[in-house]
C-alpha positions in Angstrom: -6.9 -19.2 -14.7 -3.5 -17.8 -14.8 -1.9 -15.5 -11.8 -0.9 -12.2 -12.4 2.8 -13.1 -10.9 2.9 -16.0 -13.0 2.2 -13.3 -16.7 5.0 -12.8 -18.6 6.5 -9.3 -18.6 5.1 -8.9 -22.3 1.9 -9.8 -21.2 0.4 -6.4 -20.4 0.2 -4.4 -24.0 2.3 -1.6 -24.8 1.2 1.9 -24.9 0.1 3.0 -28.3 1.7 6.0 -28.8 -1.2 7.5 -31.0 -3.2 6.4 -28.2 -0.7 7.8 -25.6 -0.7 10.9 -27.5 -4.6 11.1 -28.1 -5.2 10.6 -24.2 -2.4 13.5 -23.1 -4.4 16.1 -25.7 -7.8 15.3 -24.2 -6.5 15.8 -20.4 -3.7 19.1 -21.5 -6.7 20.6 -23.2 -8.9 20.3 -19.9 -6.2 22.1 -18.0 -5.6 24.8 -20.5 -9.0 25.7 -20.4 -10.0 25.8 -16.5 -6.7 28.3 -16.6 -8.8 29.8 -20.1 -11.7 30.2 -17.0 -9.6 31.7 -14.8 -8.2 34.2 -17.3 -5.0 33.6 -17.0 -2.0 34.1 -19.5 -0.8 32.2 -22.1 2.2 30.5 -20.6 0.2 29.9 -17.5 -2.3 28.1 -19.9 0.5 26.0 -21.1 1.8 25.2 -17.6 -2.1 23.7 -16.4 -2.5 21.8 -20.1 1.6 19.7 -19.1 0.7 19.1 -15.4 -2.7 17.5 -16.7 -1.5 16.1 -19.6 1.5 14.0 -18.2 0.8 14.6 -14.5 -0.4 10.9 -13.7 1.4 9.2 -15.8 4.9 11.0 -14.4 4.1 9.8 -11.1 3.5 6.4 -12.1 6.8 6.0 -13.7 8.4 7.6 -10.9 7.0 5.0 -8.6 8.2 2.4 -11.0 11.3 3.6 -11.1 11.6 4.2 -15.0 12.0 7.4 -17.1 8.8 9.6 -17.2 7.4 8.7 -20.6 6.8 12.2 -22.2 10.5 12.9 -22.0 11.3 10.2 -25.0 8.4 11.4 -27.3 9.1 13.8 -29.3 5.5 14.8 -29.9 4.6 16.1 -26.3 6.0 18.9 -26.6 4.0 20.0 -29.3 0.7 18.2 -27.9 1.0 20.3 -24.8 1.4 23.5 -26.6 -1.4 22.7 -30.0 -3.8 22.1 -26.5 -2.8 25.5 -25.3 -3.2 27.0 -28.3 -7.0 25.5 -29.0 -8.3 26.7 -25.7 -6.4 29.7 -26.1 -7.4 30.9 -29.9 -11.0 29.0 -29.6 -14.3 31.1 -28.5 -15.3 29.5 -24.8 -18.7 28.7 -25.7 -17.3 25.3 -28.0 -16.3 23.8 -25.1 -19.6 24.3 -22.9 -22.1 21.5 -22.2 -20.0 18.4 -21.1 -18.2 17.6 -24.8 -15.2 18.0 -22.6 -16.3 15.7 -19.5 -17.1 12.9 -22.1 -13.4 13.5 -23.7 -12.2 13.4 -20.6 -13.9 10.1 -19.2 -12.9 8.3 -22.1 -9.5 9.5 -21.4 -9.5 8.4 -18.1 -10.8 5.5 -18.4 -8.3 4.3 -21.1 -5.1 5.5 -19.1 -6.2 3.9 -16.1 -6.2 0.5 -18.1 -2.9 1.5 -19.9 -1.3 2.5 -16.7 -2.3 -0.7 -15.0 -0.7 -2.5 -18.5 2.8 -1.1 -18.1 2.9 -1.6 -14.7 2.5 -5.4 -14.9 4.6 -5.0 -17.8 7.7 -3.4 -15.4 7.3 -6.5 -12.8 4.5 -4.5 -10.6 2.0 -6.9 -8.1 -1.4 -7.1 -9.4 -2.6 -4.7 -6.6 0.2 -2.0 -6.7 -0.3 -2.1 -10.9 -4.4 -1.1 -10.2 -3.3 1.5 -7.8 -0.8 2.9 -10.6 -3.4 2.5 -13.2 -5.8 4.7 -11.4 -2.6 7.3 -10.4 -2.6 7.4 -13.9 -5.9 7.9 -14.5 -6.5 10.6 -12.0 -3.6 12.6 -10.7 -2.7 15.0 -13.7 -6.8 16.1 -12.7 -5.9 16.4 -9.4 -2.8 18.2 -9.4 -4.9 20.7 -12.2 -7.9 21.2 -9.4 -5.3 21.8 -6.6 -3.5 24.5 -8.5 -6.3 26.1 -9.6 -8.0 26.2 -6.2 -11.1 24.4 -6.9 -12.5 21.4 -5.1 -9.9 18.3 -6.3 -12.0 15.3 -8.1 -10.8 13.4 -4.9 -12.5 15.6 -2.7 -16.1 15.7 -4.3 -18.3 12.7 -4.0 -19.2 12.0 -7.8 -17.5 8.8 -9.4 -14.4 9.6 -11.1 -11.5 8.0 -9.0 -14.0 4.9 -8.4 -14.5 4.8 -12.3 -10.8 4.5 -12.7 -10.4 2.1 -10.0 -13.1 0.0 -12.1 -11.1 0.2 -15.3 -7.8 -0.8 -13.8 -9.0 -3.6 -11.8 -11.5 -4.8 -14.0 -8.6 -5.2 -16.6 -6.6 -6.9 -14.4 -9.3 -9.3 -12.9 -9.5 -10.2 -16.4 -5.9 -11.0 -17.0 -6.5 -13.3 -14.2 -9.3 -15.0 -15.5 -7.5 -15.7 -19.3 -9.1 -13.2 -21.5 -6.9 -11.9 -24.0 -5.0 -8.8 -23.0 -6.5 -6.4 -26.0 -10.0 -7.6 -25.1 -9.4 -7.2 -21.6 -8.5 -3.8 -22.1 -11.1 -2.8 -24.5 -14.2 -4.1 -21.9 -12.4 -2.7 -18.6 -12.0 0.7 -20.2 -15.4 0.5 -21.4 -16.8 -0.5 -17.9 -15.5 2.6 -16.5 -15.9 4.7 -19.4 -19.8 3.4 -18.7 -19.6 4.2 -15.0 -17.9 7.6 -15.2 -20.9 8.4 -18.0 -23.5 7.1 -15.9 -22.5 9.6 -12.9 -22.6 12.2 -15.0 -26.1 11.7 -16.7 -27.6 10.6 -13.6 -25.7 12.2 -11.0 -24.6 9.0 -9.2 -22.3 9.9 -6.2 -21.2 8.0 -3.3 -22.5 8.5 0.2 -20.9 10.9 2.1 -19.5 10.4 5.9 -22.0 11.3 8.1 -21.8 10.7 12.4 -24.5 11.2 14.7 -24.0 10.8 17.9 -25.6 8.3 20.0 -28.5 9.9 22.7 
C-alpha cells in the first residue's frame, strides 16, 4: 500500500487533451441549450456553453495556483462556440429524453477523476485533490443553474455531487491501495458514472433534512 504523500508527482495521469476536449463539449453543450430553453440569444448561448464547459475546471486551477487550462488550448475556443452552434442550429426535440443527462454523467464522472489526477499531480493532499476533483466535476453545472435561475444540482436532493465525490475518491482510494493509475481511473469513473445512472433510472435521492420538534 503506498501513501498518497509518498506518489510521485507523475503519478496521477495527465489530462488527455481529446478527452479534455471531449468532456468540455458534453458540459458547453448542456449550457447552451438550457439558455436554447430559455430563448435566449446567440451570444448569450455561447456565454452559458464557456461557464459550463471550463467553469470547474477554472476554479480548480485557480485553487491550485496554476494557469486555468483552457487558456493554452487552442481548441476551446472553437469547442465552446461548435457547442453553441449545435444547440443553436439543431431542432430542440434531439436533445429530449435524457441523451443529454447520460452525456453529461459520463462527463462528470470522468472530470471528477481527472481533476482529482492533476491535483495530486500539482503536490495537492489526498483529501483537498478529491474535493478539487469533484469542483471539477460539478461547478461549471452549478454556476450554469445559478445563472439561469433554476434550482442548482447542489440544491436538489438527487445524486450528482455524491456521484462525483464517488469517482474522485474512489480513484484516489485506489491510488492508495497500488492499482495502477489508468485502471484506477477507468473503475472510479465508472463507479460514479454507475451511481449518477442509477439515480436517474431509479430516482435514488438522499434524505432530506427534516426536524420535528420534541412534545
Amino acid at each position: 500500500m503506498t501513501p498518497l504523500s509518498a506518489l510521485p508527482l507523475t503519478a496521477a495521469p495527465a489530462l488527455h487533451p481529446l478527452l479534455d476536449l471531449g468532456g468540455m463539449a458534453v458540459f458547453a453543450l448542456s449550457g447552451a441549450l438550457v439558455a436554447a430553453r430559455l430563448k435566449q440569444t446567440f451570444v448569450t448561448m455561447c456565454f452559458f456553453a464557456l461557464v459550463t464547459g471550463v467553469g470547474g475546471g477554472s476554479v480548480r486551477d485557480a485553487l491550485i495556483g496554476v494557469q486555468a487550462f483552457w487558456l493554452k488550448e487552442p481548441w476551446a475556443a472553437a469547442v465552446i462556440l461548435a457547442s453553441a452552434a449545435i444547440a443553436w442550429f439543431t431542432p430542440h426535440r434531439w436533445w429530449g429524453g435524457r441523451l443529454l443527462e447520460w452525456a453529461d454523467a459520463a462527463g462528470m464522472a470522468a472530470f471528477a477523476v481527472l481533476g482529482t489526477a492533476k491535483a495530486l499531480t500539482f503536490g495537492v493532499a489526498p483529501l483537498p485533490a478529491v474535493i478539487l476533483g469533484i469542483v471539477t466535476g460539478c461547478v461549471g453545472g452549478m454556476i450554469r443553474d445559478v445563472i439561469a435561475g433554476i434550482p442548482s444540482i447542489l440544491m436538489r436532493p438527487e445524486l450528482y455531487v455524491t456521484a462525483a465525490a464517488l469517482a474522485a475518491g474512489s480513484y484516489a482510494l485506489l491510488l492508495v491501495i497500488g492499482v495502477n493509475e489508468a485502471i484506477a481511473g477507468m473503475l472510479a469513473a465508472l463507479a460514479g458514472f454507475a451511481l449518477r445512472g442509477a439515480a436517474m433510472v431509479w430516482n435514488i435521492e438522499l434524505p432530506a433534512y427534516s426536524h420535528r420538534e420534541k412534545r
